[in-house]
N, C-alpha and C positions, 0 to 999 in steps of 0.2 A: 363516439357513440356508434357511430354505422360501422366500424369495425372490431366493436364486439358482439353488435346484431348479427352480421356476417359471419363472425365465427361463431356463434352458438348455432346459425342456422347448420352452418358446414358441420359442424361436429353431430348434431341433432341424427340430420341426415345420412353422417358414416356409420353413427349408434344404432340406428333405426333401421340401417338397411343390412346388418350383421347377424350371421348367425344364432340363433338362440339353442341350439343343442351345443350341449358341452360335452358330450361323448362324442363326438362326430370329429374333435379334437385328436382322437385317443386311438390308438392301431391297438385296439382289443374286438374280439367277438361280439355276437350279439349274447352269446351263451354266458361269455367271461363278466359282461356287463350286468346284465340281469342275475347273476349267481351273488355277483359283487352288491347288490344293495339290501339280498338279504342273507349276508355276512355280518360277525361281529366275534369279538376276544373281550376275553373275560382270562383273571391270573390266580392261581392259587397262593395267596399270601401268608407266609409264618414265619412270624418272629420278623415283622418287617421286611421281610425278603421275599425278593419271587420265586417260587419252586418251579411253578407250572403253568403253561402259557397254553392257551386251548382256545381255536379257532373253528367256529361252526358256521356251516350254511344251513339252510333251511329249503331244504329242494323243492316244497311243497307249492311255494307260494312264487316259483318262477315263471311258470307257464312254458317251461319246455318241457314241448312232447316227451323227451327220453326221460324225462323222468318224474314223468305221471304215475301215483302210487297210489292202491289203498290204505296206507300205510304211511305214519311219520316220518321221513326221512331225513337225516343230517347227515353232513359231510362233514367229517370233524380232523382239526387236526395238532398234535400235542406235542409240545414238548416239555420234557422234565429237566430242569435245568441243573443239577447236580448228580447226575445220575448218571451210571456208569448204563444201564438199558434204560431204551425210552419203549419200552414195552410196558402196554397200561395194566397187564391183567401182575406181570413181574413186581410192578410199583405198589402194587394195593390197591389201583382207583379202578372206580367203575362210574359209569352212566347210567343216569335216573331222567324221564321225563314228566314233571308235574309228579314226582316220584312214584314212578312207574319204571318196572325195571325195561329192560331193550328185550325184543324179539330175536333180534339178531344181531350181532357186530361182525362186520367182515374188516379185515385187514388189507388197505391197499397199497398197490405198488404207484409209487410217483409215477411210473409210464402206462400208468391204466387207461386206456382211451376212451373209455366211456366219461374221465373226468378231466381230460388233457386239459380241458379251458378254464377247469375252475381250481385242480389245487395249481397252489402258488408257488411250486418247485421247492420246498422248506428241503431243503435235504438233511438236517439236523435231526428231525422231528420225526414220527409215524400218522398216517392217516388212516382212519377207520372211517368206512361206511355204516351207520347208527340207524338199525330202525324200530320202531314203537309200535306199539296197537293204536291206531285212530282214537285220537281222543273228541267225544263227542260231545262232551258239556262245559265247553269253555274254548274261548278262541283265545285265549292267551296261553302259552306257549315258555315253561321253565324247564332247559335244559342245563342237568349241572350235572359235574364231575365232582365226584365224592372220595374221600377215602374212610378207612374207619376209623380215626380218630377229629370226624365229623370238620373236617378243612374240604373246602370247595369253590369253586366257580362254577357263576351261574351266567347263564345266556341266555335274555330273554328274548321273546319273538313272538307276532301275533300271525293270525292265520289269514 
């Protein structure tokens, strides 16, 4: 009996006195980390098959300075899976928020530095810079890739 009192106090005490950050684990940024929890993928599915693999962040709700906006901003990134270009306007698809069409899309270069920490070096795929008009009457947050034969993935995110 006193040697499993013993051991649960010893273990108690090694549990107890451990870490409780699990990123503190991880040789990533503070940028990388925070960009990563409001990250998610969503896949365009037809005929049981994946086409199209689409990964957004949500820059809005990271709290880094660089990229403070009045403005919706995502970082998206896609790939077409049968496709001879992964170029989104070449495919047919486009972006809709809360079906809203985008203000802007820019086209980025993997070695962009303004996003070194957040894309995830996909070198198969293209990444665009996505941004919206403020949406002001709701804090939920649907961003989807559409084509016109009304196939999509959707990303949802709240504010």
């Amino acid at each position: 009996m006193y040697k499993t009192l013993s051991l649960a106090i010893v273990s108690s005490m090694l549990i107890g006195c451990s870490s409780t950050t699990a990123l503190k684990y991880f040789d990533k940024s503070e940028v990388e980390a925070k960009a990563m929890q409001y990250t998610k993928k969503a896949d365009v599915i037809i005929n049981k098959e994946q086409k199209v693999l689409l990964w957004g962040t949500y820059l809005n709700n990271t709290d880094i300075k660089e990229f403070e906006s009045k403005d919706e901003v995502f970082v998206t990134s896609i790939y077409f899976v049968d496709s001879a270009t992964q170029d989104i306007n070449e495919n047919n698809y486009f972006f809709k928020l809360n079906e809203q069409k985008p203000k802007s899309i820019e086209e980025l270069s993997i070695n962009d530095e303004r996003f070194k920490d957040i894309l995830s070096k996909n070198t198969w795929g293209k990444y665009y810079l996505v941004k919206f008009e403020k949406v002001k009457n709701s804090y939920n947050l649907t961003l989807s890739l559409n084509d016109k034969n009304s196939n999509s993935a959707k990303l949802e995110f709240e504010k």
